[in-house]
C-alpha positions as CSV (number, residue, x, y, z in Angstrom):
1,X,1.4,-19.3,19.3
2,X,-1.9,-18.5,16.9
3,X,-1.2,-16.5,14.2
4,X,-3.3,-13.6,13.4
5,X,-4.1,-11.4,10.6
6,X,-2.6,-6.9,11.0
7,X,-4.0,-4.9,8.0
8,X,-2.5,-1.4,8.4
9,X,-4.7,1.2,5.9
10,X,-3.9,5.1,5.8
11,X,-3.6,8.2,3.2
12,X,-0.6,7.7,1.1
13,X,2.8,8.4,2.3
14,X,1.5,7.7,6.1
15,X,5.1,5.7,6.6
16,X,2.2,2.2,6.3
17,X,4.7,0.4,4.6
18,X,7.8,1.4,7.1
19,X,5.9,-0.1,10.1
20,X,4.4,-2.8,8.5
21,X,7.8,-3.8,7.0
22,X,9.2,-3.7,11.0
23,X,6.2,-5.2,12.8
24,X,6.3,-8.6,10.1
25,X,10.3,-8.8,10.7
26,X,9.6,-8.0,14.3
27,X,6.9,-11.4,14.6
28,X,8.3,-13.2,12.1
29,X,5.0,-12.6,9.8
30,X,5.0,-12.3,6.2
31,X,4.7,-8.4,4.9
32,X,2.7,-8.0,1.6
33,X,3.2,-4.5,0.2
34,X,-0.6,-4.2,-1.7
35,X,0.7,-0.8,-2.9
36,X,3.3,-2.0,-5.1
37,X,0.5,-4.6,-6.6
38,X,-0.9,-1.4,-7.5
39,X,1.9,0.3,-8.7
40,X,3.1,-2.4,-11.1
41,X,-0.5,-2.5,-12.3
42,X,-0.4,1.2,-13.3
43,X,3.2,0.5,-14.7
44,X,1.8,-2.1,-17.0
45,X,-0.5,0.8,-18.3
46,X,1.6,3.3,-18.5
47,X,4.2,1.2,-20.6
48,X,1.6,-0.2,-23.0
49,X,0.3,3.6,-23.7
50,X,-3.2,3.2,-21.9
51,X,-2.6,6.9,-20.2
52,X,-3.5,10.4,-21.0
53,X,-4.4,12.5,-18.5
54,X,-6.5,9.9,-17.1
55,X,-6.9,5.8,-18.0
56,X,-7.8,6.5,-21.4
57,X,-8.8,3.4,-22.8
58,X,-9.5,1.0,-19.4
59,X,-10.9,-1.7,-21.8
60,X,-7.9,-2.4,-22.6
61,X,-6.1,-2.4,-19.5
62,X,-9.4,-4.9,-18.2
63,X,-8.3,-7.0,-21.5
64,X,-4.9,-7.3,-20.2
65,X,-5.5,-7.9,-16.7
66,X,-5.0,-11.5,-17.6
67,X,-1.5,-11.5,-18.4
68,X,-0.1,-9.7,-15.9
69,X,1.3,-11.6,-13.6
70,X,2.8,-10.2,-10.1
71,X,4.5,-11.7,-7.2
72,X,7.1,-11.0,-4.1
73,X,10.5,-12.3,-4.5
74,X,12.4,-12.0,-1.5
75,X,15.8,-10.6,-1.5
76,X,18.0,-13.0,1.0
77,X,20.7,-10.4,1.5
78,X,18.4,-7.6,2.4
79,X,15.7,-9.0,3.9
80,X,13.3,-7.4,1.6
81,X,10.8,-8.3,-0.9
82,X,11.1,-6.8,-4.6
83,X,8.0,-6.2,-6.5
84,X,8.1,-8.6,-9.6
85,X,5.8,-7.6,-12.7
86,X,6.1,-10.8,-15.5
87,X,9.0,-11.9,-14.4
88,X,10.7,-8.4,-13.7
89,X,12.0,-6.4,-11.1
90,X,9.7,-3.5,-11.2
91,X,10.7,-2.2,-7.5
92,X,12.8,1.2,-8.5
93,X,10.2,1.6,-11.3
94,X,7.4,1.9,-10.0
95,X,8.2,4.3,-6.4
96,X,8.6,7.3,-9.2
97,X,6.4,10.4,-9.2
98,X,5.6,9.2,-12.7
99,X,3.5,5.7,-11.2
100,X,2.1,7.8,-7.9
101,X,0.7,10.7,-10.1
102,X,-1.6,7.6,-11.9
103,X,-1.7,4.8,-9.3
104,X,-5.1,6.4,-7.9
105,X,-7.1,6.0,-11.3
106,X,-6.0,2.8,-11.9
107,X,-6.6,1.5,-8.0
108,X,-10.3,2.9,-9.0
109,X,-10.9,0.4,-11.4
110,X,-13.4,-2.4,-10.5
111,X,-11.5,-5.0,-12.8
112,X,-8.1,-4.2,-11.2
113,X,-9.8,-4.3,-7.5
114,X,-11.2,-7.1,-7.8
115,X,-7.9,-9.5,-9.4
116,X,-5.9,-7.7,-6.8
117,X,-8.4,-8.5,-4.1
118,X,-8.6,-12.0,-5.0
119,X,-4.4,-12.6,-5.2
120,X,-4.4,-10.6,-1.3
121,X,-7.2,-12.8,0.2
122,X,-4.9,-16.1,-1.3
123,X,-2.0,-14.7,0.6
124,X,-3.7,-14.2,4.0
125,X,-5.3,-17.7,4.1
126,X,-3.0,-19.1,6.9
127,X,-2.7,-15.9,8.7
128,X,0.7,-14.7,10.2
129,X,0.8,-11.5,7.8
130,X,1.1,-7.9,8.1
131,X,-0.8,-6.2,4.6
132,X,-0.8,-2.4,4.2
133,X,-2.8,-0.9,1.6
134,X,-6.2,1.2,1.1
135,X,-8.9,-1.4,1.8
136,X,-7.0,-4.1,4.0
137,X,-9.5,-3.9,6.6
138,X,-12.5,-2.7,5.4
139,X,-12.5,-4.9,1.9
140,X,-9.5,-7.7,1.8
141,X,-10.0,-8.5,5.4
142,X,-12.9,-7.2,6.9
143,X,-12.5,-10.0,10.0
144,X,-8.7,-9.2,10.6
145,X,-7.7,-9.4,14.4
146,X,-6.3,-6.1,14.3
147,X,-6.4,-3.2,11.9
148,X,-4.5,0.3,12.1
149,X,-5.8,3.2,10.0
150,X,-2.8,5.8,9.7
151,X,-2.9,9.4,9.1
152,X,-0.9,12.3,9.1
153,X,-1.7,16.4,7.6
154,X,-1.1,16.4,3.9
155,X,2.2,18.9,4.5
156,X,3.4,16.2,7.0
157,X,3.1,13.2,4.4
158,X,4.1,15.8,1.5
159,X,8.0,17.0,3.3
160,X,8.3,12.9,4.1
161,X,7.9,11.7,0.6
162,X,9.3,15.3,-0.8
163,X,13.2,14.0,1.0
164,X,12.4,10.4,0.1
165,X,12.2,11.2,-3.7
166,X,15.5,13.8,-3.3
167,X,16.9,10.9,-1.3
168,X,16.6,8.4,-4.1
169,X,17.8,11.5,-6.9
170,X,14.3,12.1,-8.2
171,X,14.0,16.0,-9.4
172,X,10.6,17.1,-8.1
173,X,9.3,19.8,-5.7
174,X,7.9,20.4,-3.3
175,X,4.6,21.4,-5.0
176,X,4.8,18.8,-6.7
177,X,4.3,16.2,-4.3
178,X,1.8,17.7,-2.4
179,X,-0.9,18.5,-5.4
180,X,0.4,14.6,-5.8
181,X,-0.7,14.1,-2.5
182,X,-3.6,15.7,-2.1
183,X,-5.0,14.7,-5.6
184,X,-4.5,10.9,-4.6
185,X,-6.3,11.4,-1.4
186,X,-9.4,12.7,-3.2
187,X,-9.8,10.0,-6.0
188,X,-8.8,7.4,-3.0
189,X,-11.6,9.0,-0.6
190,X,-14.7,9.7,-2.8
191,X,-14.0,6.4,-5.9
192,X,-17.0,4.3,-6.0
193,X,-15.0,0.6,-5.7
194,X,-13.8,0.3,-2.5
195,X,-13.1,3.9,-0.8
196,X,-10.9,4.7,1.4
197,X,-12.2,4.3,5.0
198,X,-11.2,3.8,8.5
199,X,-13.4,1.0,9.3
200,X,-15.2,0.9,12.2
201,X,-13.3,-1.4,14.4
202,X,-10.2,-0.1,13.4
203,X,-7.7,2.0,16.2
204,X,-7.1,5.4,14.1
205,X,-3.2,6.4,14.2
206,X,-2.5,10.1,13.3
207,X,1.5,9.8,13.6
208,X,2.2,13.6,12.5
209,X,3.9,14.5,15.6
210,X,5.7,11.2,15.7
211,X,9.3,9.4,15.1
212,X,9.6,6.2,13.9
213,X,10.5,4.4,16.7
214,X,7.4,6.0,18.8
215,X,5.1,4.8,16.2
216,X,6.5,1.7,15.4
217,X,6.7,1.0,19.7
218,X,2.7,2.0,19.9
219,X,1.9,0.0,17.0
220,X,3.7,-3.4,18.0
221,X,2.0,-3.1,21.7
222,X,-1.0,-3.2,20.0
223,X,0.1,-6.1,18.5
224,X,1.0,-8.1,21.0
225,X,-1.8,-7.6,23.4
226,X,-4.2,-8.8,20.0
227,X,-2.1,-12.0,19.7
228,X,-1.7,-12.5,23.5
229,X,-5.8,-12.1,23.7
230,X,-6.0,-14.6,21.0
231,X,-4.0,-17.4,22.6
């Protein structure tokens, strides 16, 4: 059966990752997580002291770019796959309130773009992948076979990741994570390298109403009429 390419792009805390987690296990496809390249990214920074209020000294992260290395390692047990950052399991770090109040400047960076771009392009080559991010199907793969573009209000995505930080023992607030929310989907919507954008061929899913198992049911229907069409 031909393989094809899914990139799912959204607003943050959409659930993109959830389904696309599902949908790969449910094809057998390989998921790639292009948020948590992202994440460890702004990790790096924030560990080597490159952050004020703002990327205070990008030079320096640009300089850097070279030695940080990231990759997937699959956890057999689970069925998951762990974000590694030079060697290290970075997957608990970098899902605090901490790394999501700074992902958005750093994803704004040309540099980082462009390395990041480059290491997701390598990984779609022989198709058969599900890849969630920001850009997926406008930038990374503009010829994908199908691309979602998932949205939700702000208060929807803000009580979803509000439970899922007081799930994990994470003291925030509500308020919190909303100005977090809404903040990220202004510097993700108006940066100059690679906006945020439903592109034009792209089915717009606004799953604010909507369980998991609705959205995860709509979303794989569209998958398999793509691959069927594509026999």
């Amino acid at each position: 059966m031909k393989k094809i390419i899914i990139a799912i792009d959204g607003y943050s805390s959409t659930g993109k990752s959830t389904i696309a987690k599902r949908l790969a296990k449910a094809l057998d496809y390989v998921y790639v997580d292009t948020g948590a390249m992202y994440r460890a990214v702004t990790l790096f920074a924030l560990k080597e002291g490159f952050f004020g209020e703002k990327v205070d000294d990008a030079s320096s992260l640009i300089e850097h770019l070279p030695n940080i290395q990231l990759k997937f390692v699959r956890d057999a047990k689970l069925g998951t796959c762990d974000m590694y950052l030079n060697d290290e399991n970075v997957e608990k770090d970098i899902r605090t309130l901490t790394v999501a109040r700074k992902v958005s400047q750093v994803a704004a960076i040309k540099e980082v773009r462009e390395k990041l771009v480059h290491l997701q392009q390598q990984m779609g080559i022989e198709k058969g992948i599900v890849m969630d991010g920001r850009d997926i199907g406008t930038v990374v793969f503009p010829d994908a076979e199908l691309k979602i573009f998932m949205t939700a209000s702000p208060e929807t995505r803000a009580t979803r990741r509000y439970k899922e930080l007081l799930d994990r023992g994470d003291k925030v607030t509500y308020e919190e994570v909303l100005k977090n929310i809404e903040k990220r989907d202004l510097i993700d919507s108006t940066r100059s390298v690679s906006p945020l954008r439903r592109a034009n061929d792209a089915i717009e899913f606004d799953n604010s109403d909507m369980g998991l198992e609705e959205q995860f049911e709509r979303i794989f229907s569209f998958a398999q009429r793509v691959i069927d069409k594509s026999k």
